[in-house]
Phi, psi and omega in degrees: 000319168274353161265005138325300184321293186273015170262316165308316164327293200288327172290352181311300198267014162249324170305299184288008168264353165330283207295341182270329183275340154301322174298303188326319190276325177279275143014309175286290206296329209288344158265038166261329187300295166306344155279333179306290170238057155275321182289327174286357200286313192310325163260359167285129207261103197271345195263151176284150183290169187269163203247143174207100171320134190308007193273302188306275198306337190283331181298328182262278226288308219303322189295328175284338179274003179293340198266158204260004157295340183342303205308311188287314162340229177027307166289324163297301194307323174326348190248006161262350167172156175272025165261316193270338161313286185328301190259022183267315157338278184341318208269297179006288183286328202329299152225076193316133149299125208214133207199146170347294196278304184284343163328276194300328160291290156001272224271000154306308167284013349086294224236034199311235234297169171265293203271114195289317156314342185244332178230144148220174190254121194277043187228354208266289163305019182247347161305114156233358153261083198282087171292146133237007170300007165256030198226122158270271197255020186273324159282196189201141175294330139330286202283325181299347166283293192310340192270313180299287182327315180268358175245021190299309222315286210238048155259166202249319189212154188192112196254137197274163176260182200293288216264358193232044151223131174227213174275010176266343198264350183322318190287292163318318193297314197314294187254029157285099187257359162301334201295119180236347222222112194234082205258144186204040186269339162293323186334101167287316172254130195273156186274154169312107204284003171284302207278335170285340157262355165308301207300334193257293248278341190283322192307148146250334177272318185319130203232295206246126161207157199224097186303155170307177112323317152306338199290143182261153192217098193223187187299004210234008181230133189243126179315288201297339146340311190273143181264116169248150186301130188298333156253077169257119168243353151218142171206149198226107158320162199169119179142240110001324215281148227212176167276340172286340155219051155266281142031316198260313173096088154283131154310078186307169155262160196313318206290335193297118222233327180217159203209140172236165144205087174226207201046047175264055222296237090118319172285135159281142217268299180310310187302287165341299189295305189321278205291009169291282195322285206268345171215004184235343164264003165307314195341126189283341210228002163310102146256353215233132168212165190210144207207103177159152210101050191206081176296358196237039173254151176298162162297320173255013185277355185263000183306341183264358174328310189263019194246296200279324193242036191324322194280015192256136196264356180205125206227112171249107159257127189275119163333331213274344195249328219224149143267193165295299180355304161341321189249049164248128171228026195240007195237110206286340189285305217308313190284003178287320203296313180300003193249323191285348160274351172250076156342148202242133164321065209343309216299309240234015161301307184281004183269098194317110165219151175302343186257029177294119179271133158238152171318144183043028163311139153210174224285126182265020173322148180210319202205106191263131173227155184240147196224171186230130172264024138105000164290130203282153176054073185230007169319284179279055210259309202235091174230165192323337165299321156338302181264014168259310183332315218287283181333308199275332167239061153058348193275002176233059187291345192257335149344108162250311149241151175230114200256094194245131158310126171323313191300344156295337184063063196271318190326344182298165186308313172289000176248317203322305184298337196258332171308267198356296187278358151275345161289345184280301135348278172331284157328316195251013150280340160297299205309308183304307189277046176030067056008131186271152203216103149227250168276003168249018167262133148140216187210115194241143152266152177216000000 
């Protein structure tokens, strides 16, 4: 009887803990369930979104596009509604960032036909900054014509890649009449520089241009020949260049406002100066000139730079040319000499220029930087102390900055005291001339 007992007993107690763990469970779902779904509720968007006029978005993409991750922002926001496409696009194409892998969609879309009559790309005009300087052998001198030919409408600039422009892109190059920005300094082979520069000589709008690094400047180019686009205001020389047509004398246009020359195996430091002298200090509006990567110049030949060309307010040199000399502006025969061997250009006579030594002329130097073309022991050539003497007898009063390559070491321990005391100098030839001696007063490395 009693184990009757305990046996109804045990089945007792097993049904009901069965029955409490079935409430349990059903208890557990049903408040998973109800979190569940308070959390959609929680994301269900009951209010209409808010409209942000296109002026605010265009205003969030121009901040997002300063950065140079930009392309991708920029491509997403494109997928987001088609208000934010419309104004994302534009920046989106404006200047691609262009590199081995993205190269071949780019020019699918650019370019969806072979025959320029029958598909064009409505995207094509939106370009206005063509870079490939990150493209070696992924182009072909075919598409870089076909690239040109479909971004002519609005390009503004445009840097050729290395290996694939050539003279087939002319036809196209030609009729960029938006083209303000011309870069060809990568080019390794360069195309027939007669016919390259006819072909440029058509911009009228083009401000900036950078001959190859390949161009030859030979008997077969007659200097007084060449024609430059009538606003040309930077142009950087590269190459070639020779006694024959420094000798030859080109004719610059008036408008040149900056001149570069460097990478020139070829040049010689008297051919150079004669054409400083003869065809580059009539210019009325030269202030900027930059001189390095030119091996076959002396150690001192450019010591008269600031003599034939007083009027340049930002002067980049390589050490490798000059001495403390430079800052002699006192020694009145040395600047006689110079006049009487570099004859002034007949054409460029009547043209009203900055670079005249006149009574109480004085040197209009504003920001000196010195750069090293990689030649051993030229550390010390030039050092700060130089240029506080210069300061101190006056011969630079308008010295604002000084810009030095690392690779000079003013920065070592032993220079250090003497940087100081030319930032100091400095400073305080701005105080004399009631002048703000603030952040663009002083001495930087680079």
């Amino acid at each position: 009887m009693a184990l009757d007992l305990q046996r109804n007993w045990d089945v007792c107690m097993a049904e009901n803990l069965e029955r409490v763990k079935q409430q349990t469970d059903q208890r557990n779902i049903k408040n998973d369930d109800t979190e569940r779904s308070k959390a959609q509720e929680s994301k269900t968007w009951h209010s209409p979104p808010v409209y942000l006029p296109d002026e605010i978005i265009i205003q969030v993409l121009e901040y997002v596009s300063r950065f140079q991750e930009s392309q991708y922002t920029l491509a997403s926001c494109c997928l987001l509604s088609r208000q934010w496409y419309r104004a994302a696009v534009p920046m989106l194409y404006a200047s691609p960032y262009l590199y081995g892998k993205n190269f071949d969609p780019f020019q699918t879309v650019m370019i969806p036909s072979r025959n320029l009559h029958v598909r064009d790309s409505p995207l094509a005009s939106l370009v206005k900054v063509l870079d490939l300087r990150g493209l070696v052998h992924q182009a072909s001198r075919r598409i870089t014509a076909r690239l040109l030919g479909r971004t002519k409408g609005n390009l503004e600039a445009f840097i050729a890649p290395q290996a694939s422009f050539g003279t087939n892109s002319f036809a196209a190059l030609s009729k960029c009449e938006q083209l303000r920005v011309l870069d060809l300094s990568l080019v390794s082979e360069s195309p027939p520089l007669f016919e390259l520069l006819k072909t440029v000589s058509r911009l009228d709008n083009l401000t900036t241009f950078r001959l190859p690094r390949s161009s030859g400047f030979s008997t077969d180019v007659n200097p007084a020949s060449i024609a430059w686009p009538r606003r040309l205001e930077n142009l950087a020389l590269s190459g070639g260049i020779d006694a024959h047509f420094m000798h030859g004398i080109v004719a610059f246009p008036s408008t040149l406002r900056s001149l570069t020359i460097e990478h020139c195996p070829s040049a010689k430091g008297f051919a150079l100066m004669h054409m400083l002298r003869a065809a580059v200090r009539p210019l009325p509006n030269l202030e900027i000139l930059r001189l390095a990567n030119l091996p076959r110049l002396t150690g001192s030949s450019m010591d008269n730079i600031l003599f034939v060309l007083p009027g340049l307010t930002r002067l980049s040199i390589s050490v490798d040319y000059i001495t403390p000399a430079i800052f002699d502006f006192d020694v009145s025969s040395h600047r006689e000499a110079i006049e009487c061997h570099y004859p002034t250009l007949p054409h460029a006579e009547s043209l009203p220029t900055r670079h005249q030594w006149t009574e109480g002329k004085q040197c209009e130097l504003r920001t000196l930087e010195l750069t090293n073309s990689g030649n051993p022991g030229v550390e010390d050539k030039i050092s700060p102390i130089d240029i506080v003497i210069a300061l101190d007898e006056g011969a630079l009063p308008n010295l604002r900055q000084v810009r030095v390559d690392k690779t000079l070491l003013w920065q070592a321990n032993a220079t250090a005291a003497d940087v100081d005391a030319l930032a100091d100098a400095l400073k305080e030839a701005a105080i004399q001339r009631g002048e703000d001696e603030s952040a663009s007063t002083g001495v930087w490395t680079f």
